[in-house]
N, C-alpha and C positions, 0 to 999 in steps of 0.2 A: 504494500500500500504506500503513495506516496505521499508528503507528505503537507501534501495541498488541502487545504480546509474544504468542505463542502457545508453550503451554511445551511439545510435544513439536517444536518446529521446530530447535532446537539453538540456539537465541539466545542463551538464557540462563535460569537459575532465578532468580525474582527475590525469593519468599518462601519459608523452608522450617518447613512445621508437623508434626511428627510424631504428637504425640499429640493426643485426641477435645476435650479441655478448652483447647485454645490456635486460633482460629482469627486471632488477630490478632498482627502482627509489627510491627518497623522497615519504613519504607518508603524504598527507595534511590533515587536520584536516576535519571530515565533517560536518554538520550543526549542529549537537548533542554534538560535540567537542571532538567523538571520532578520531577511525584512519580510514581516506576513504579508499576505493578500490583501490589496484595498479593493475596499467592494460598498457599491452602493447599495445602500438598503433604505427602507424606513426603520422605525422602531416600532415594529408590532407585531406581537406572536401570530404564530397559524394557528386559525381558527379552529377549534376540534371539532372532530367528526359528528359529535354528537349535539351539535350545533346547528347540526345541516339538517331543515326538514326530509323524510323519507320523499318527499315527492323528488324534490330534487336530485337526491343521488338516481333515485330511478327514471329521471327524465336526462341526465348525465349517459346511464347505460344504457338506453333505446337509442338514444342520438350517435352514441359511439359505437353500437351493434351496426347501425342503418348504415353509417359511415365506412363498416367495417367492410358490408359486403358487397357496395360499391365501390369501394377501391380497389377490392379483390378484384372484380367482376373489368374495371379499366386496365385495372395492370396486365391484364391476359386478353385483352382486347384483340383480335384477331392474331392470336399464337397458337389456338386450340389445345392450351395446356400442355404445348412440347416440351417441359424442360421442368424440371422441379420449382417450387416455388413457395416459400414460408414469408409470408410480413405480419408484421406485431399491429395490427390497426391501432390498438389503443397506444402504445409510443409515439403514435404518429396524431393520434388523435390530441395526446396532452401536451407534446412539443407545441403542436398547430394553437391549440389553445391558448396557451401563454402567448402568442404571438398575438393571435386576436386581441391579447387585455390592451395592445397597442393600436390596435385599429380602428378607424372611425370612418365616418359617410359610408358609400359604396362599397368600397374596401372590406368593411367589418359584414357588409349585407351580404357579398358574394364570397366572404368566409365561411358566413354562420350557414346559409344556404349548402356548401362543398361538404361542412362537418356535421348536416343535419339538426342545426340546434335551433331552437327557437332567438329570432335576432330582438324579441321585444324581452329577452326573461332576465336581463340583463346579471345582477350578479349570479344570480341562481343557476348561470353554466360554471362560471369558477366554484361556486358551494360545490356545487353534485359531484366535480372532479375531485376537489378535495376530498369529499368523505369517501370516495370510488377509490383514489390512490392511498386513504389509512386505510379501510378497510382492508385492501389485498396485504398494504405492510403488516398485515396482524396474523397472517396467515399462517407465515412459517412459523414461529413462538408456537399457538396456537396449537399445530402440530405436534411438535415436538415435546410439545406441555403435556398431551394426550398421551403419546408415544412412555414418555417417561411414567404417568401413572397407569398403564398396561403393566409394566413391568415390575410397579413398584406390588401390584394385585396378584401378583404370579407363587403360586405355591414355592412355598422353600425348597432349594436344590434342585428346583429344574432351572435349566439353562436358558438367557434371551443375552440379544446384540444389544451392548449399550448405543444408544441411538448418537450418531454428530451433526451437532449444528450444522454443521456444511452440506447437511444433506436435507436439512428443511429450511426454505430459502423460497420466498419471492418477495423482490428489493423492486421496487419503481422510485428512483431516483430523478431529479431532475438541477439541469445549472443552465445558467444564462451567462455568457461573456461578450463585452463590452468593448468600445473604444475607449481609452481611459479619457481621453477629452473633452468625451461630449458629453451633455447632459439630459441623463434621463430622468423624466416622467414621474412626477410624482403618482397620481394613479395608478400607474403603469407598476412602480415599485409596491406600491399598498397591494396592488392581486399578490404578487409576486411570492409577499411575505405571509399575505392571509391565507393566502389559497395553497401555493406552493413552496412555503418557508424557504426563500430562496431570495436572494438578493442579485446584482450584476456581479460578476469578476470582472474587475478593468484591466485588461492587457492594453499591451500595445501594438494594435493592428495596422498601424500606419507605417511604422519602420519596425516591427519586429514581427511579421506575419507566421514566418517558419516558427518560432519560440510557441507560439498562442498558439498553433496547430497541433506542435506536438503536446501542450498541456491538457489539452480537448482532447483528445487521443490518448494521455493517459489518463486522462482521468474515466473518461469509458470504458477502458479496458481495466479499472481500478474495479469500476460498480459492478463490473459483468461476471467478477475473477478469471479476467482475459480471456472469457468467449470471444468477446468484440473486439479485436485490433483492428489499428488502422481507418479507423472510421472514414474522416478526410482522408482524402489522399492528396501527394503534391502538387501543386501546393493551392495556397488559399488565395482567391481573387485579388488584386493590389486592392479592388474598392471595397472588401467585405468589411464590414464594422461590426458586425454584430451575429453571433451564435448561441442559440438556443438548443439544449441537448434533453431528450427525456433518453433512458437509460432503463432496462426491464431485464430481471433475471429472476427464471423461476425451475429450480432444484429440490424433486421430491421422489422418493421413492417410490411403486408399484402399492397397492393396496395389498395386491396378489402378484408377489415377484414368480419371474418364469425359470423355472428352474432349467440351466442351460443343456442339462444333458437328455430335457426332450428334445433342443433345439435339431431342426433336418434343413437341408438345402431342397429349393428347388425351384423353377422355371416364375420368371414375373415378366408379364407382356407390356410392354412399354406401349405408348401411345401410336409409337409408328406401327405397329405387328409385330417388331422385332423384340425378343428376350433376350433378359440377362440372367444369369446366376446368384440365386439371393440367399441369404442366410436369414430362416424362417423361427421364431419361440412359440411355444405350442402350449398352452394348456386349454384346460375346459374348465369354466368358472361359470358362476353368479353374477351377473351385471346386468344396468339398463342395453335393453336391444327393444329395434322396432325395425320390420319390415313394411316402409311404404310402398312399396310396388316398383321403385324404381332403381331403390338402393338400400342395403344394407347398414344399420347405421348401431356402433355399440358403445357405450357410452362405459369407458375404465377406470374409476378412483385411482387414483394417490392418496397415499398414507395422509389423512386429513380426517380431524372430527368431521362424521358423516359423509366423507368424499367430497368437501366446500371446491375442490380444484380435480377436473375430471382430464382426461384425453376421450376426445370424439374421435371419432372414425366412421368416415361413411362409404363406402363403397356400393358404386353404383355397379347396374346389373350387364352383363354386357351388351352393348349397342348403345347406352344410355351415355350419351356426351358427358366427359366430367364438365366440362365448360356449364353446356347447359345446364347441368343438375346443381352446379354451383348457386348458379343465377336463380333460380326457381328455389332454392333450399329455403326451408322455414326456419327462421329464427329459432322460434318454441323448442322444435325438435333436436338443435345443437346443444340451445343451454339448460333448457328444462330436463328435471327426471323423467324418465319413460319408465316405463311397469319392466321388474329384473324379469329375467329370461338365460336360461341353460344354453353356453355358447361354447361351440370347441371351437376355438380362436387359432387363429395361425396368421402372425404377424410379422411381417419381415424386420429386420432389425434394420435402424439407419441413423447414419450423421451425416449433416448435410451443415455445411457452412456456405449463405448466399457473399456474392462479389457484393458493394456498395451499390446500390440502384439507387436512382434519382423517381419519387412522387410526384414532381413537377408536369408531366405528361396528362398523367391520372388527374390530378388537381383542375388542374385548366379543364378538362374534360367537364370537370364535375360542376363548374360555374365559377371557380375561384381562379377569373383572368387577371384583375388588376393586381392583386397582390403582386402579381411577381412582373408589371410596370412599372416606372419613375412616375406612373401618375398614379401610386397607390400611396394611402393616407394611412401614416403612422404615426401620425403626429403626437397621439395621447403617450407613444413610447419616446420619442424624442422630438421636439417640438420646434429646432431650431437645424433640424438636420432634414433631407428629404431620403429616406428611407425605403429599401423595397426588398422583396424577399427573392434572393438569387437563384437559390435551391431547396427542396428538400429531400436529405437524402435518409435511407437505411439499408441499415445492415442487420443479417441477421444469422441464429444458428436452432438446429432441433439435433438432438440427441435422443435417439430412443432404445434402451438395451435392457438387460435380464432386469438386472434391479432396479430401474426408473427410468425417470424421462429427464432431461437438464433443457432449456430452452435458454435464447436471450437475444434480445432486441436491442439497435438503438437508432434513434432517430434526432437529426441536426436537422434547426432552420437557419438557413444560411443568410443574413440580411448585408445586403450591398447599400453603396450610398445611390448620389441620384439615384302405435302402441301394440304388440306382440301377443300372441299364445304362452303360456309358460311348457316349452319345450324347447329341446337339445337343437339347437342352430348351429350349423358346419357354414365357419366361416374365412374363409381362405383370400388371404389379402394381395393374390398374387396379381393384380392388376392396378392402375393408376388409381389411386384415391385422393380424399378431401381427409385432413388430418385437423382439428382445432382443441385450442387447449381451452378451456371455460372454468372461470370462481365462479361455482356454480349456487352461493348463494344470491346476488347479485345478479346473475344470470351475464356477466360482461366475458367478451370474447376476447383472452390476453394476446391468443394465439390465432391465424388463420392458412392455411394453403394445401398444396397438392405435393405429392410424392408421384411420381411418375418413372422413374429410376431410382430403386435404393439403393443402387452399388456409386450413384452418382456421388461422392465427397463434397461436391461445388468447389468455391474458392479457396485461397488460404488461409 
């Protein structure tokens, strides 16, 4: 870990700016004795979850479902699902959001429109995200809280795995980095610190571009325990002033781990007709299953009170386009429980690491054109700077093997200047599918995409 402050982590405040015309402070010594972070903030704690009326966290997770499977659905816009494909909607949902607290006229109408959020509910979309982002951080604790009193319940002398922190894990983190010169927004810092206990980190992006990249990039691959490297890549725009980072990592073990020496190999038919050689874990268990007629769909806890965080799995039947079945997929049926159902599962195992992609494409598609013009209004984020959003990009990774699933996301906004039968279901995953991760009390989608080669690795 490095040893860069992240100011919603409880470390510490290390600069505090209240008002639009003061971006620059005292800089205090940090525990090494060098010079800490100066960072604009206001002075005012984040608001607790239990603050936020339920309407709002639930008008938070519909807007960021809606959001979730139209992006999907543009990102794979005439590909016909050739190529694997894992995006974290919601990283990309709360990065965009924080960018929104800065948006105003048109700007913020053809944002709220792209994110699916009501543009009259005004704070009530940063409420809903806050209690939506503590929420998930309670999860792993949570877990692992149960985990340990299982064991503590266990008759004398029989044997259990002490459980490790590091294996119950879902961290939604978030930073914002800055021009150190300019100044930002006081509103703009009030969401920041209510909503997302987060302040600016003021680099210096004007002559020190390459420094500020790679501190973004480690601090990514800090929150992620280096799923994520590399996020940017070389180098950053000469005009870029400004990056917004959300950062997702969710590590939990199997409800029902697969004991590997049922694991078999054998035949998965890739989207073209052509197979590869896959390495399949097999058991037969208890879980949500529902066959709609089109696709196969089973619903598999992670070690969580009550299975709060599941892995989907849909598999369509063959002939049934994954594209299409995507597009047509009910929400209800990915996040909600479905009635448990006897399933011999046979799942191929996969790591898959995506290259950086750029949203921008998707975005524009979705209604959100000006933002990423010189004639887009940020003015509530910097009010003396003309502002516009260059890119958004992610990266991402899935991990799926005997004893869990490890996933993780991250997402930069780049700102430049100017229901079943109860019966035994053989279920054989050896063709393209739709894979989603869901906190299935909330019902919000961490996770979205397809697997269409699982010998594919992707990037590095």
């Amino acid at each position: 870990m490095s040893l860069r402050l992240w100011i919603g982590s409880g470390v510490g405040v290390v600069t505090l700016v209240a008002g639009v015309a003061g971006c620059s402070a005292s800089t205090p010594a940090s525990a090494d004795g060098g010079p800490a972070e100066q960072v604009a903030r206001v002075d005012l704690a984040r608001e607790p979850a239990s603050a936020v009326p339920a309407r709002d966290l639930d008008a938070a997770v519909a807007a960021n479902n809606a959001f979730a499977f139209d992006l999907y659905d543009r990102l794979d816009a005439g590909s016909g699902a050739a190529t694997n494909r894992i995006i974290s909607p919601l990283s990309a949902s709360l990065a965009l959001t924080m960018a929104y607290a800065g948006a105003g006229g048109q700007t913020a109408a053809q944002m709220a429109t792209a994110l699916h959020f009501d543009a009259d509910a005004g704070a009530a979309i940063f409420n809903g995200q806050n209690a939506l982002d503590q929420a998930l951080a309670s999860r792993g604790a949570a877990a692992l809280a149960a985990v340990m009193a299982q064991n503590a319940n266990v008759a004398p002398g029989t044997p259990v795995q002490t459980p490790s922190a590091s294996d119950y894990q879902l961290e939604v983190v978030n930073s914002v980095w800055g021009e150190k010169t300019y100044s930002w927004g006081k509103a703009f810092l009030t969401t920041l610190a209510q909503s997302y206990g987060a302040g600016v980190y003021l680099e210096d992006f004007i002559h020190a571009s390459e420094p500020t990249r790679q501190a973004i990039n480690a601090w990514v691959s800090d929150e992620t325990d280096d799923k994520i490297n590399d996020l940017l890549l070389p180098s950053l725009d000469p005009s870029t002033r400004m990056v917004l980072v959300n950062a997702l990592h969710v590590k939990f073990p199997w409800a029902h781990p697969f004991d590997p020496s049922a694991n078999s190999t054998g035949a998965f038919m890739r989207s073209d007709g052509t197979t590869v050689t896959a390495t399949f874990m097999n058991q037969t268990l208890t879980a949500g299953y529902l066959d709609d007629g089109q696709a196969q769909i089973a619903v598999l806890p992670l070690t969580l009170p009550n299975g709060d965080v599941s892995v989907v799995i849909a598999l369509p039947y063959p002939g049934v386009s994954l594209s299409a079945y995507a597009l047509a997929a009910n929400t209800a049926e990915l996040t909600q429980p479905q009635r448990e159902g006897q399933i011999m599962l046979s799942l191929p195992k996969v790591t898959f690491t995506s290259p950086t992609f750029s949203l921008k494409p998707a975005l524009v598609s979705m209604g959100m054109q000006l933002a990423f013009t010189p004639n887009a209004n940020f003015t509530a984020m910097c009010a003396n700077r003309s502002l516009y959003i260059e890119d958004v990009l992610q990266k991402t990774t899935l991990s799926m093997q005997e004893t869990g699933v490890e996933a993780a996301a991250a997402t930069a906004v780049l700102f430049t200047l100017t229901a079943a039968e109860t019966t035994i279901a053989t279920m054989v995953v050896n063709r393209p599918y739709l894979v989603a991760i869901v906190d299935r009390p909330t019902g919000a989608l961490l996770f979205l995409g397809h697997i269409v080669d699982p010998t594919d690795a992707g990037g590095p």
